[in-house]
C-alpha positions as CSV (number, residue, x, y, z in Angstrom):
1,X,71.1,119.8,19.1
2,X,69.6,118.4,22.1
3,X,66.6,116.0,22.9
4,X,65.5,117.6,25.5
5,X,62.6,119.4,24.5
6,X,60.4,120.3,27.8
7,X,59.7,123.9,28.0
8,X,57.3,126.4,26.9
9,X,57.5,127.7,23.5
10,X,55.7,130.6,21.5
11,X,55.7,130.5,18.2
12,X,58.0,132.9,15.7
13,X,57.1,131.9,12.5
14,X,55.0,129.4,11.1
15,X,55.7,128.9,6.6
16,X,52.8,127.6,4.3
17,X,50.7,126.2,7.5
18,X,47.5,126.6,4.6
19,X,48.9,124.4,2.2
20,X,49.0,121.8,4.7
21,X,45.9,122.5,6.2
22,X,44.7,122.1,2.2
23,X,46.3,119.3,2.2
24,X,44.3,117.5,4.9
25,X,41.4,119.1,3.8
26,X,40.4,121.6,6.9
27,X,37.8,123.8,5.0
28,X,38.5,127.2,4.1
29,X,37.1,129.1,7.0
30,X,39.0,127.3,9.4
31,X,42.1,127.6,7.0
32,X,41.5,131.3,7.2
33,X,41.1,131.7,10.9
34,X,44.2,129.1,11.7
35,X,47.0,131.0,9.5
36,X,46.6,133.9,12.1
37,X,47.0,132.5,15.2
38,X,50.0,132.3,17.6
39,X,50.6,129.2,19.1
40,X,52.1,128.4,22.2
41,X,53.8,124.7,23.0
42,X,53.7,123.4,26.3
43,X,55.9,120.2,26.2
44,X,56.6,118.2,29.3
45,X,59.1,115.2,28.6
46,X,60.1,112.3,31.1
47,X,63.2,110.4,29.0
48,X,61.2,109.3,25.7
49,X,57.7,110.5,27.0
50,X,55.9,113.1,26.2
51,X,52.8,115.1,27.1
52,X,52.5,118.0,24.4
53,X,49.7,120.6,24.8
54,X,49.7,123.0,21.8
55,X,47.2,126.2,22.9
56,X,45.7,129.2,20.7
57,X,42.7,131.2,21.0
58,X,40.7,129.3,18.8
59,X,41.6,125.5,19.3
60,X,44.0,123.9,21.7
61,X,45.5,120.1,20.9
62,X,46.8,118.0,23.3
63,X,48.3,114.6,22.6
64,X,50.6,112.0,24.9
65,X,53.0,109.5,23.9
66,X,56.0,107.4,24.4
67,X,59.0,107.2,21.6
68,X,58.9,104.1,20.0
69,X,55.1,102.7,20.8
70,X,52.7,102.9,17.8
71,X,49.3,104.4,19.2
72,X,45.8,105.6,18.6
73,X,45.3,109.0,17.9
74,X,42.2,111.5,17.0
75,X,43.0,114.1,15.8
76,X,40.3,116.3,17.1
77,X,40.4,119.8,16.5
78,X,42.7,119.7,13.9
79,X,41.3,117.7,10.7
80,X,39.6,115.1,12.9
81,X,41.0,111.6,11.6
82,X,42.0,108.5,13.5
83,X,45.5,107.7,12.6
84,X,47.6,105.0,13.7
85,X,51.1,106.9,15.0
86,X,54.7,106.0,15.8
87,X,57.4,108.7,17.2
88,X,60.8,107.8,16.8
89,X,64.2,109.4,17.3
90,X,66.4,109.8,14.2
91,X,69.4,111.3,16.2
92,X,68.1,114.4,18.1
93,X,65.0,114.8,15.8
94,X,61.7,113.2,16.6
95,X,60.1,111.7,13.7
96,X,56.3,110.7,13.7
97,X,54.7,108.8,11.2
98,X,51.0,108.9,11.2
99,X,49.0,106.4,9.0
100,X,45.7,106.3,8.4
101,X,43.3,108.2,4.6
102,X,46.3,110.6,4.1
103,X,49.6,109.7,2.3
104,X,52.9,111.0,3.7
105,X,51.7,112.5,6.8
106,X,53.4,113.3,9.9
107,X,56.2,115.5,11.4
108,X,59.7,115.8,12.6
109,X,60.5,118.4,15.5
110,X,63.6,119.4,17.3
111,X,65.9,121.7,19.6
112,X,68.8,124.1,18.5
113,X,69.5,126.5,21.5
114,X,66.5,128.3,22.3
115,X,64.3,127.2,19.3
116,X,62.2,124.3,18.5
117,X,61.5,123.3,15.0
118,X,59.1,121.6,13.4
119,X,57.8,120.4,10.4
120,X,54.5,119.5,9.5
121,X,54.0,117.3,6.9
122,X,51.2,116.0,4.5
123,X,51.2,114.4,0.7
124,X,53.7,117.3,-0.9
125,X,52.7,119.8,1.5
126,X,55.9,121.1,4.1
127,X,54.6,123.6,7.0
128,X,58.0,124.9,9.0
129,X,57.3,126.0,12.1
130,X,59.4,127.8,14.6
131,X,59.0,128.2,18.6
132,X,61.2,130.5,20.6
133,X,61.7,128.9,24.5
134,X,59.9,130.6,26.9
């Protein structure tokens, strides 16, 4: 594993992404539109910052931060909360915690040759997603 993560990545798979959009409550047209759509990653990375743009043809998400420094975030687009969020590195893996109306949210992503992993995560909901470099 490495934690370099800049690159472009398109996504190769993407497991129970509706149970956690159920889980944050995203209504169920949206649900049904979102569980089609590829995504593409755009990740730029300067030691521990990062600017992340994640792009489909319905919604695109785009969210800055530094490892380490709690911050604001909206979540707009996605489920549209404020939640207060910390990124930090367990080993290779980034780890974000994201506080705020729902329990247990957040995600962990990371490299492993040409594939970036991540896992989103809310209450007892688990989305794995998988991006293939670019």
């Amino acid at each position: 594993m490495t934690r370099d993560q800049s690159g472009i990545w398109e996504m190769e798979s993407n497991d129970n992404f509706e149970g956690y959009m159920k889980a944050l409550d995203i209504d169920f047209a949206t649900r049904k539109i979102a569980i089609h759509l590829i995504q593409t990653k755009i990740i730029e990375q300067n030691g521990d910052h990062f600017k992340t743009k994640t792009n489909s043809t319905f919604r695109n998400y785009e969210v800055d931060f530094t490892v380490g420094v709690e911050f604001d975030e909206y979540t707009k687009g996605l489920d549209n909360r404020k939640v207060k969020t910390l990124v930090t590195w367990e080993g290779d893996v980034l780890v974000c915690v994201q506080k705020g109306e729902k329990e247990k949210r957040g995600w962990k992503q990371w490299v492993e040759g040409d594939k970036l992993y991540l896992e989103l995560i809310c209450g007892d909901q688990v989305c794995h997603q998988v991006f293939k470099k670019k």
